[in-house]
N, C-alpha and C positions, 0 to 999 in steps of 0.2 A: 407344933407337931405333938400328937399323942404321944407320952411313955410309953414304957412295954407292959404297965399291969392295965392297961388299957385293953389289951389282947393278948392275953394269957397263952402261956404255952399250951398248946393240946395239939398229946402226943409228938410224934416225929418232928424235931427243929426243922422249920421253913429253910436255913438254910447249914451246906456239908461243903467244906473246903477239902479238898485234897491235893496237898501238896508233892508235887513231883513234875516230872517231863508227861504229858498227856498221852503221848504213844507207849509209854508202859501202866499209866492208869485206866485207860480207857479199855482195855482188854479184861480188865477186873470189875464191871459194869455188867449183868447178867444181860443176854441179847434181848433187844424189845425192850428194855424198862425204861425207855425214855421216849416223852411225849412229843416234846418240843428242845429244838437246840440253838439259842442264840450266839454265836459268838463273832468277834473282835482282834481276827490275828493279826501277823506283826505284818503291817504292811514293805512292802518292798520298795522303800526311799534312796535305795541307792547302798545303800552302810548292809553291814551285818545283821543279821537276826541273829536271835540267840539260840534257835533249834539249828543248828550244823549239826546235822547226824548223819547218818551214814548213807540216806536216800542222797543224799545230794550229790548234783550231775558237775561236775567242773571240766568237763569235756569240752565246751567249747570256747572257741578264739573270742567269738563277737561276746565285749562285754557284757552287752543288754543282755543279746540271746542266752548266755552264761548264768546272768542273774534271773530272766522269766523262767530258766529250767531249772535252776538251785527253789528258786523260791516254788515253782510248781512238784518237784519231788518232795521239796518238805511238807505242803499240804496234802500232796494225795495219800499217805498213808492213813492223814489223820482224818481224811474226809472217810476213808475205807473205814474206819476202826469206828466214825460215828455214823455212819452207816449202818452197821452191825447192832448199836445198842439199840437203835430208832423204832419207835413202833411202827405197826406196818400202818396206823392211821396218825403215823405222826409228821412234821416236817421241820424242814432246818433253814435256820435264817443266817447269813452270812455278810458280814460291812467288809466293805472294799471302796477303795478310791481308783483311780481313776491310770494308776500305773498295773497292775495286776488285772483291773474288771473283765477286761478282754480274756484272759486266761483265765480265771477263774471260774466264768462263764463256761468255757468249752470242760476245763474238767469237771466242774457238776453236772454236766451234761453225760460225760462220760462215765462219773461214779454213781449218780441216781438215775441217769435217766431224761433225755430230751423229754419225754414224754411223761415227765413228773415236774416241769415247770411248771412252778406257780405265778414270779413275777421279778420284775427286776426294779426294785423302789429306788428313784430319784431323793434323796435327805438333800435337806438345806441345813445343813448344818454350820454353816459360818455367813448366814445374810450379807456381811459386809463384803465378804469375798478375798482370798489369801493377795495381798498386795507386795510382796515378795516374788522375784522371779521374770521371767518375759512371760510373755501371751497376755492372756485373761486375767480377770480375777474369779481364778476357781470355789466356786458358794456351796459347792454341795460334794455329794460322798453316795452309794448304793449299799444296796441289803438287796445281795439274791436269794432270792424263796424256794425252795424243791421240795413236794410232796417223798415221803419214802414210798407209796403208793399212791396216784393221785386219787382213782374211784374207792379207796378207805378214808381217805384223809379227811379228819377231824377243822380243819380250820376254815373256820368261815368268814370272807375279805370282807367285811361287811359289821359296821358296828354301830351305837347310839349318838356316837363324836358326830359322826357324818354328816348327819339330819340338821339342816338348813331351816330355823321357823319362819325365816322368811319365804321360803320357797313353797308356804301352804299359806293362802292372802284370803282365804275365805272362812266366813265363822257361820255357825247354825246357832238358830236362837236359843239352843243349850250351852252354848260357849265353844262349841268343838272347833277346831280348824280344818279344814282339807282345803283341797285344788284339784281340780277338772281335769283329768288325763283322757282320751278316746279310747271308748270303747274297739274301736276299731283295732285293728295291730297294722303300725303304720310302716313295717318293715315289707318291704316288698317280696322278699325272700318265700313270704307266708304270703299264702292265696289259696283262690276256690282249687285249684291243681294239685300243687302242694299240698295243702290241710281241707282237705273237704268236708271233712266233718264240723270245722268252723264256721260254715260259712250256712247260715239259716237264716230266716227272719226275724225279728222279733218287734212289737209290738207296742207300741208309744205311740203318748199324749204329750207335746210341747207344751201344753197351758195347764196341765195340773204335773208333769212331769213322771207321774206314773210309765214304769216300764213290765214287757209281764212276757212270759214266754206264748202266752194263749192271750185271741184276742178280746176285747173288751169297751164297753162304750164310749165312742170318743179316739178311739188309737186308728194308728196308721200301721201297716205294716211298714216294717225296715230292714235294709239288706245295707251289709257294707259295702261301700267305695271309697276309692281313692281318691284323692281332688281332681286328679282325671277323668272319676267318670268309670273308670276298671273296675270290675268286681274284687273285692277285698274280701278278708275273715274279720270272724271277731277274735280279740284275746281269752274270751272265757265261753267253756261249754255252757252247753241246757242245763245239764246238774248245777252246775253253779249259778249262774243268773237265778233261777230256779228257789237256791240257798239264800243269795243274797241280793234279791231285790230293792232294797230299800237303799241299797249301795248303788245304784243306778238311776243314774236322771234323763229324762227325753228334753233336749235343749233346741231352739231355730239358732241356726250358722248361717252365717253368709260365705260361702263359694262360690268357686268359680264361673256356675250358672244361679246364680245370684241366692235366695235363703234357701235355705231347705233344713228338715226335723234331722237330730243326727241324734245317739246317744253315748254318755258319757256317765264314768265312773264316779263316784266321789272317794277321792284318795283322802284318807284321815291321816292327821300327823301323829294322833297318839292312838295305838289298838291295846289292848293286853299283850301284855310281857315285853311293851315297848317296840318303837320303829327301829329298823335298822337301814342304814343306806352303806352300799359297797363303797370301799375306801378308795379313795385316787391313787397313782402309784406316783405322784409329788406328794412328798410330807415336806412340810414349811417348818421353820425353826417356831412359829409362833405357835405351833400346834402339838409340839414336840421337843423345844427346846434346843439349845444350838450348844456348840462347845465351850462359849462363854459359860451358859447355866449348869454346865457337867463339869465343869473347874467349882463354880461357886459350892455345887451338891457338894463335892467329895472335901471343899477347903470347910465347908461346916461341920463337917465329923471329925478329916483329921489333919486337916491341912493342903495348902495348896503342895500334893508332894506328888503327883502323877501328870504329864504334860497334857494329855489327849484322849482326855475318859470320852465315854460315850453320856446324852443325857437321860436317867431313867424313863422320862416320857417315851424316846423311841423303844423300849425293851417295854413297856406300859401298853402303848400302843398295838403290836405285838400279840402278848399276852391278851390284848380284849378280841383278839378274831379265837381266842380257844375256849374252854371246858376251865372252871375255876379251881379245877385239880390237879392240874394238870407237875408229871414232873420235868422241871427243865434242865438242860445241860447247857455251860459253860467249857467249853474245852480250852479259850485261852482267855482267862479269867479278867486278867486286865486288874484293874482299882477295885473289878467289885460290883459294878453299874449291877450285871446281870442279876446277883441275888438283892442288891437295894432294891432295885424293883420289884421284885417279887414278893420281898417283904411288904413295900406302899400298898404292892394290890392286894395283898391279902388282908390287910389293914383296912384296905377302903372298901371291899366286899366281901369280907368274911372269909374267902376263899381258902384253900387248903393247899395252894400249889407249896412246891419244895424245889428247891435249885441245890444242883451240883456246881461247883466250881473248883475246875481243875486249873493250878497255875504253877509254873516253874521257881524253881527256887534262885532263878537270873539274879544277878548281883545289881544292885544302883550304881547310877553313877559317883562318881565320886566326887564332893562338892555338890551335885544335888541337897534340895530343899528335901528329898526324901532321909538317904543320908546319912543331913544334918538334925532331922529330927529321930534318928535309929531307926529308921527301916533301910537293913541292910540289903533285903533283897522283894523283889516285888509281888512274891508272896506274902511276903511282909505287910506290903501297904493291902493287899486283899486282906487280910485276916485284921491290918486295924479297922479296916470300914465295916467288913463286918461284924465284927464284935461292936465299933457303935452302933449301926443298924439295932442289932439282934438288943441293945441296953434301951435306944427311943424309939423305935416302931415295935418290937416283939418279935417272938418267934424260936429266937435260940438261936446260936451256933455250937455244929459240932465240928474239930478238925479231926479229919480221919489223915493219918501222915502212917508209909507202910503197911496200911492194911484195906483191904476192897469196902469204897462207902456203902455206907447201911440202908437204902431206898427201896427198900418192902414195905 
């Protein structure tokens, strides 16, 4: 791993701890100045959390029902209050297991907006699977996504990870790779009806592959269909074909009424400023790291002192659908994952983001490896991780403790 004079500070530390209860820091946060919001709150196991404030419902008999309304007043304020700071093209990503998701779900629904869902991500975060317990071996955890506005929203599902080199098996005698998609759009949805503007001819040779919007010697006219024989569209106007001709091959198919001339794109794997392919909403521990590798992160800076960090790869991950300036927030800070990541990715692309992390000043337990090593509360073990972060990746830490952080 790079030191920190490997990437020097410039200006504003990457990353601001601010020590307290988040529902009295989170109001000292100017509204809008936050891009993106990742966090990790305390899930509902059954036991105590450590936010008992005064949202909480203890009205009723059933215990479940008791503890889904305790644990859901304590987050809706704080979903309200990170609501508020959010920009209006930004969104908020939330880990939940599998006791809360259900609830969770309907209050983000309720506090952003049904209609600013973005996605509900499947994590593999323990492959082996929890062997403790009846039923299953439970292997995975969710991240619900909500736009603050879907049609401003800055985040795009879609990144360089994605892209498959195997899924492009053809090379040009200049070395390039692509793969044969149809020109056609094979969604039936789309038709001469539906898009009629789609639906032209255009004009190819199978044996020299030439395609053209006008005709030419040697070409056939073409019109799309369907393997049935239906009039179909194509996926790209006259302007475009037009533009990009040379991206279009006239191929013989065999169909269902035996060969006929069809034509087809040539998909390249590399373009300028690089391919991006939309992300699946299963992330695999192998792609993103499991709870095993987010024990090992946090026992290399300070120790195994936190039971269930998250691994920076998922907050990594994350971070590559945004803008590499982006500012992020942390509302229940946890070990830390949040701003080590932000640090790696700024480290790996130069990038300028900054992370807030807001964490309670919750007592350890007692007898803990935390502790035992003097961190007496779990603000504690955030401020040692990041203070090593900010010594071997760069960047800084500032702790802002009783006064509003500094993210202008």
């Amino acid at each position: 791993m790079p030191d920190a004079s490997t990437y020097p500070h410039r200006g504003q530390p990457w990353n601001t701890l601010h020590v307290g209860d988040n529902l009295d820091v989170l109001p000292l946060l100017p509204a809008g100045s936050v891009d993106v919001v990742y966090t990790d709150p305390p899930y509902n196991t059954g036991n105590d959390f450590a936010y008992a404030d005064r949202f909480r419902d203890a009205s009723h008999t059933d215990p479940y029902a008791g503890r889904h309304a305790a644990w859901t007043a304590m987050m809706r304020p704080r979903l309200e209050a990170v609501r508020e700071v959010l920009a209006p093209h930004g969104a908020v990503f939330v880990s939940i297991d599998d006791n809360e998701a259900a609830h969770l779900r309907l209050l983000m629904d309720e506090v952003f907006g049904e209609a600013n869902f973005l996605a509900q991500v499947v994590v593999n975060l323990n492959p082996k699977g929890r062997q403790l317990g009846r039923g299953f071996a439970t292997s995975h955890e969710y991240v619900l996504a909500y736009a603050r506005d879907l049609p401003s929203c800055v985040v795009d599902g879609s990144t360089t990870e994605a892209v498959d080199e195997a899924d492009f098996p053809l090379t040009t005698a200049d070395g390039r790779r692509f793969r044969y998609l149809p020109l056609r759009n094979t969604n039936k949805k789309f038709n001469p009806v539906s898009t009629p503007t789609l639906h032209y001819p255009l004009h190819g040779d199978p044996v020299t592959g030439r395609v053209s919007i006008t005709e030419f010697a040697g070409s056939t006219a073409l019109t799309p269909v369907f393997g049935d024989g239906r009039p179909a569209v194509w996926r790209w106007s006259r302007p475009r074909v037009e533009e990009r001709p040379d991206d279009l091959e006239c191929r013989v198919i065999r169909g269902r009424g035996g060969e006929r001339a069809d034509i087809f794109q040539r998909d390249w794997l590399h373009r300028e400023g690089g391919r991006r392919k939309k992300l699946r909403t299963i992330w695999l521990a192998e792609e993103i790291g499991s709870t095993d590798t987010a024990v090992a992160e946090l026992k290399a800076l300070v120790g195994h002192v936190f039971e269930s960090p998250k691994p920076t790869g998922l907050v990594r991950r994350i971070l590559s659908t945004l803008p590499s300036d982006v500012v992020v927030l942390d509302p229940f800070a946890g070990s830390g994952t949040t701003g080590h990541a932000v640090a790696l990715a700024n480290a790996a692309d130069g990038g300028t983001r900054r992370c807030i992390s807001i964490n309670s000043a919750e007592p350890t337990r007692e007898g803990s490896n935390a502790r035992l090593a003097g961190l007496d509360t779990v603000a504690d073990i955030t401020r040692a991780r990041l203070t090593a972060v900010a010594d071997r990746v760069g960047g800084g830490l500032e702790v802002a403790e009783g006064r509003s952080p500094d993210i202008r």
